[in-house]
N, C-alpha and C positions, 0 to 999 in steps of 0.2 A: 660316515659318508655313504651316499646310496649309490651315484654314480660320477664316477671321473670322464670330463670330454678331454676330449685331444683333437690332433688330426696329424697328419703325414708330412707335414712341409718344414720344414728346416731350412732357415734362409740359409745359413752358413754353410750349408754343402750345394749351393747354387749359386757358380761363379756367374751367371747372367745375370742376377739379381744383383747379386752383392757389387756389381758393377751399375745396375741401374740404380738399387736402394729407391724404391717408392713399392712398398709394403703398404698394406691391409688387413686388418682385424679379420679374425675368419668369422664372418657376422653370422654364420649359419648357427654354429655352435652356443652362440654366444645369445642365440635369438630361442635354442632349446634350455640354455639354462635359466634366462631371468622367466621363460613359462612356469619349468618343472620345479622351481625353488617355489615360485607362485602358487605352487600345489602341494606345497608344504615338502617337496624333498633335499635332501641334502647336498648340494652339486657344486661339484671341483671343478678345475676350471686349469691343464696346464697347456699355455700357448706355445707350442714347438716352433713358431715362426723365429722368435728369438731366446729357443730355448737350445737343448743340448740331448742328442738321442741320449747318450749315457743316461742323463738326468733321469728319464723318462724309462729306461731301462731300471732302472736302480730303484725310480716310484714301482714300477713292477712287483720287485725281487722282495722290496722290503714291507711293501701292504700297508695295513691287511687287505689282502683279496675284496673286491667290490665288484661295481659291473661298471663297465669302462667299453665307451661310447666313442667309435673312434669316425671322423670324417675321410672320405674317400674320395680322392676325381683323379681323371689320367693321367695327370704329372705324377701325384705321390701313389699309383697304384704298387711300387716295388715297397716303399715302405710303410705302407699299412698293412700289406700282408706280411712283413718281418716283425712288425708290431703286435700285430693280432699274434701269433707267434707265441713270440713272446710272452704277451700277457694272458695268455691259457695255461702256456708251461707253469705260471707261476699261480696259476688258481683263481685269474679272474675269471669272471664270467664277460666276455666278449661280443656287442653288438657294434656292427658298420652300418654306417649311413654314405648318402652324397649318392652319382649317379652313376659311378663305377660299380662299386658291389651291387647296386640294385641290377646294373645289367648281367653280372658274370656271377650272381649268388653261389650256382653250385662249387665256383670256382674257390669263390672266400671263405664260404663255411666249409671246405675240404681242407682247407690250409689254417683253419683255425676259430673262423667265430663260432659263436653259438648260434647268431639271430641278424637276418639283414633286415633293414627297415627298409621298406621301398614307399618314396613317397613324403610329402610331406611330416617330420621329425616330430613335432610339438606331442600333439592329442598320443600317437603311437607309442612315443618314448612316456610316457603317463600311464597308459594301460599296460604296457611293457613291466614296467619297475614294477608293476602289484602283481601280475602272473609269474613273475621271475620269485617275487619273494614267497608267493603262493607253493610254487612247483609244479612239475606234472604236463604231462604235451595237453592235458585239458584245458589248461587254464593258458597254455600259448595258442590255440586254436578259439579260442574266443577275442584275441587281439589283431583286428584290422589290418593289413599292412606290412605281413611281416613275410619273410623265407626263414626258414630252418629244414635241419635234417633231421629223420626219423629214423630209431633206431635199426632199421635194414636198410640204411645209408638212400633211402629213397625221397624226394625231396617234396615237403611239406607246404603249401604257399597258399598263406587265407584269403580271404576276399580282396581287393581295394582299399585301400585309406579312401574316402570320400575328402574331396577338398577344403581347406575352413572355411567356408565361406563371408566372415568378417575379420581381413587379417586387421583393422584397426582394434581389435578386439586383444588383439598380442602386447603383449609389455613390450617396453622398449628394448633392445639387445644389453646384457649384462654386460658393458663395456668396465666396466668398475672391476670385473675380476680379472681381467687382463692389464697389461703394462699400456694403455694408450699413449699414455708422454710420450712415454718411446717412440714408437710410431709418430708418432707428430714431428718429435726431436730430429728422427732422422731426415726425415723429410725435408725440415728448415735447415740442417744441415747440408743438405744435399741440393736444393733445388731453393731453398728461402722463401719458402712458403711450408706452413703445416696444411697437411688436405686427413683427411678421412672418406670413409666411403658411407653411403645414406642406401637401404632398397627403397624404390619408389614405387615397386612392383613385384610380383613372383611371377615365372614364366616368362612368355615372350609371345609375341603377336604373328613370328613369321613361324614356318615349320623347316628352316633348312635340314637337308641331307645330312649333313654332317656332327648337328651339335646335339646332342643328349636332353630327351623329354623325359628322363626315368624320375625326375624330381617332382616338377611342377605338371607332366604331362602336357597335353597340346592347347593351353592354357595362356592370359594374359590376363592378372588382377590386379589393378593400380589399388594402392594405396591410398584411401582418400580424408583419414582424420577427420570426419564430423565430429566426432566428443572433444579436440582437441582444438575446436574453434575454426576449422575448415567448413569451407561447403561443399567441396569437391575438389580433384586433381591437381588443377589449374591456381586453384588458391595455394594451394601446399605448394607447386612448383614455384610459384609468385614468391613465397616466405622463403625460400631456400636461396632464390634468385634474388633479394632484398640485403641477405647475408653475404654474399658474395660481391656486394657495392661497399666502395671505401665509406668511413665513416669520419666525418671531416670535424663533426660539433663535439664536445663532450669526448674525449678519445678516451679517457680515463674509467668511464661507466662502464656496469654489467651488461651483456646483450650487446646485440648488433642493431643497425640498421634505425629505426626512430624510438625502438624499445628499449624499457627503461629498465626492464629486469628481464631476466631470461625466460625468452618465448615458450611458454610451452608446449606450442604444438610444432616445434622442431627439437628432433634427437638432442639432447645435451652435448654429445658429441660435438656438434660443430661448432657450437660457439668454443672450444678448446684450439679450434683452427686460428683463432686471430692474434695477429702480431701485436705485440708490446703497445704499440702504435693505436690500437683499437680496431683492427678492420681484418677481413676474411680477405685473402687476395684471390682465393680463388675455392667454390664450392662445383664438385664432379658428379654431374650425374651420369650413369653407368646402366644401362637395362641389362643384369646380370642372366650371364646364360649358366647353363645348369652344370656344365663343366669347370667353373669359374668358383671362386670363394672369397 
């Protein structure tokens, strides 16, 4: 294994959740692993949402030692720094993402990581894995994107990640190495309806006071799937919006909406949304902010 992702959330110690139960996939994570496999490396995948800190302690304790890719934002800021912790004590090598460590880096790599990534994950986490296996602060100072500390605890910070500029250019999110039923399960359990979450964008178009640009910066990139049979935005919101209408003919068939096999230029994901019945009762769109996963 080359790197293990995680991140900090743990439904079960979140009596507000576990009272609402409408979870989502941590697509960020999920959106660095189906790249970095795409580039030939090895990547684990454990979802702490409905997993068990022990668990994830104990992948720690028993290895072997890898580089272990943890997601950060202001709810789980107490437990990725017990995490990170943790997974140094036991000899991994330690990088945080998300837009918490990118704001407070000296803070994270004091308390444990090796390497913040500030900025879009994909390309970073790519050049990352070959200067880590390289060695050497030379070979970390020719990777874009990143905070670390040097050894007279002075803090190190390279240029910019420059943006991707075609995210249709991204695989789709490694939904397959996570429990998605579940997620859906609970959902229908809870509310009688399965939902999932889609990006239809990275960034955001307003600049509020309050919400975190360490990720995407002061940025707004729709999505727009041209290779996937799209012309632009509008068509993709269209096909998303097509899924989300009952399906009255044929309930029994693959796909949603007049499609006869499943669309390919919507996430596989959502077609896992519909009921017995044949139909999507309901498809969410979310303009995710950068504090959000």
């Amino acid at each position: 294994m080359d790197l293990l992702l995680t991140h900090g959330y743990f439904l079960r110690e979140d009596p507000k959740e576990l009272a609402i139960m409408k979870p989502y996939v941590p697509l960020g994570i999920l959106y660095l692993s189906s790249y970095l496999r795409g580039k030939g490396f090895d990547v684990e995948i454990y979802d702490t949402t409905f997993g068990a800190r022990e668990e994830l302690l104990r992948i720690f304790q028993t290895g072997p030692p890898a580089v272990v890719g943890i997601y950060g934002n202001l709810m789980t800021r107490r437990n990725v720094l017990d995490l990170a912790a943790a997974a140094r004590g036991a000899g991994w090598t330690v990088v945080l993402g998300g837009p918490e460590p990118s704001s407070y880096a000296r803070e994270y790599l004091e308390a444990g990581a090796h390497v913040v990534v500030e900025g879009e994950g994909e390309v970073t986490m790519e050049e990352l894995l070959r200067a880590l296996r390289a060695g050497g602060r030379e070979a970390l100072e020719k990777v874009d994107g990143i905070t670390f500390l040097l050894a007279d605890g002075s803090l190190a910070r390279t240029r910019p990640r420059a943006l991707i500029p075609d995210l249709d250019a991204l695989p789709w999110p490694d939904r397959e190495s996570v429990d998605i039923e579940h997620y859906v399960q609970v959902w229908r359990e809870h509310h009688g309806m399965g939902s999932v979450s889609v990006i239809t964008a990275r960034g955001c178009p307003y600049h509020c006071r309050w919400c975190s640009h360490a990720t995407y910066g002061n940025t707004h990139r729709p999505v727009e799937h041209p290779h996937r049979g799209h012309t632009g935005r509008d068509a993709m919101l269209s096909s998303l919006d097509r899924l989300g209408k009952r399906v009255s003919e044929n309930p029994g068939r693959n796909g949603a909406g007049r499609h006869r096999r499943p669309d390919p230029r919507v996430d596989p994901a959502v077609q896992r949304t519909r009921n017995p019945n044949g139909h999507v009762p309901h498809v969410g769109l979310r303009r995710g902010r950068a504090f959000r996963h």
